[in-house]
C-alpha positions, 0 to 999 in steps of 0.5 A, a space after each residue: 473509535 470505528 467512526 474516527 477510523 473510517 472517517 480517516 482518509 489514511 487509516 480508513 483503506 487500512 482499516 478496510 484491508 485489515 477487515 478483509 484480511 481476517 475474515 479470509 485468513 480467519 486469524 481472529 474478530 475485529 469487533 468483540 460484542 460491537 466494540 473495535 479492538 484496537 490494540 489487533 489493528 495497530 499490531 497489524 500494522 506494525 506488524 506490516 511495516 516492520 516486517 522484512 519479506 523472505 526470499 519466498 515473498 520476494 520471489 512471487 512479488 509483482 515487480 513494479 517499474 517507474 514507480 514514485 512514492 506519493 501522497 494522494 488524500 492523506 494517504 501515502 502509496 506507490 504508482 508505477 506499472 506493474 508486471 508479475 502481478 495476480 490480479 493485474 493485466 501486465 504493465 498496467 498503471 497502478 496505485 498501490 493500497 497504502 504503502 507500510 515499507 519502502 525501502 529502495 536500497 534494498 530493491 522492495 516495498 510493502 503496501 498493505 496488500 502486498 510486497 513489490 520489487 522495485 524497479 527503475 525510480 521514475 519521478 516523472 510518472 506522477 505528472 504523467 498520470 496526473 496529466 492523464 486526469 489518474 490522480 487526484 490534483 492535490 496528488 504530489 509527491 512524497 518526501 523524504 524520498 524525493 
């Protein structure tokens, strides 16, 4: 099951997270006596994308401006410019990790790193990052938020 998650180009960068993720947090082994287990991978990600942030996390998330849902490889995330951000310079143009959450009535989304308040809806910026050759061509945008 490993290989066929790693080969995936939408369950291999959550796959990678999730790894990083327990062995920072120390919440348990990904792999018991080298088989995958499975069932903590997929709670992990319903975990993720069922998930509501609290005022605390929304207080401390990055708030990210002309941002646009798209699909790049199989794998569905937000660009936009980002501020707010820990490891980011302000206003830098970013691509999240895979998006788990969007909900823009309510004004946040959850990638799998992190959560981000959302700011003006910039449909455009898609063709404006792919004119700058930051996208891969088949890079389009994703629907049903379109």
């Amino acid at each position: 099951m490993k290989r066929h998650i790693r080969e995936d180009p939408a369950l291999s960068p959550l796959y990678q997270t999730y790894l990083f993720v327990i062995t920072l947090k120390d919440i348990g082994l990904a792999e018991t006596r080298g088989v995958f287990e499975i069932v903590s991978f997929e709670d992990w990600i319903v975990s993720l994308s069922t998930s509501n942030p609290s005022i605390e996390d929304l207080a401390d998330a990055p708030l990210l401006q002309r941002w646009c849902p798209i699909e790049e490889s199989g794998v569905p995330l937000l660009i936009g410019q980002v501020s707010g951000h820990p490891h980011l310079r302000e206003g830098a143009r970013v691509r999240t990790s895979p998006l788990m959450n969007l909900q823009p009535a309510k004004g946040w989304a959850r990638s799998c790193n992190r959560f981000y308040n959302l700011g003006e809806r910039d449909d455009g910026f898609l063709a404006e990052l792919r004119k700058d050759g930051r996208l891969a061509p088949s890079a389009h945008g994703l629907d049903p938020f379109l």
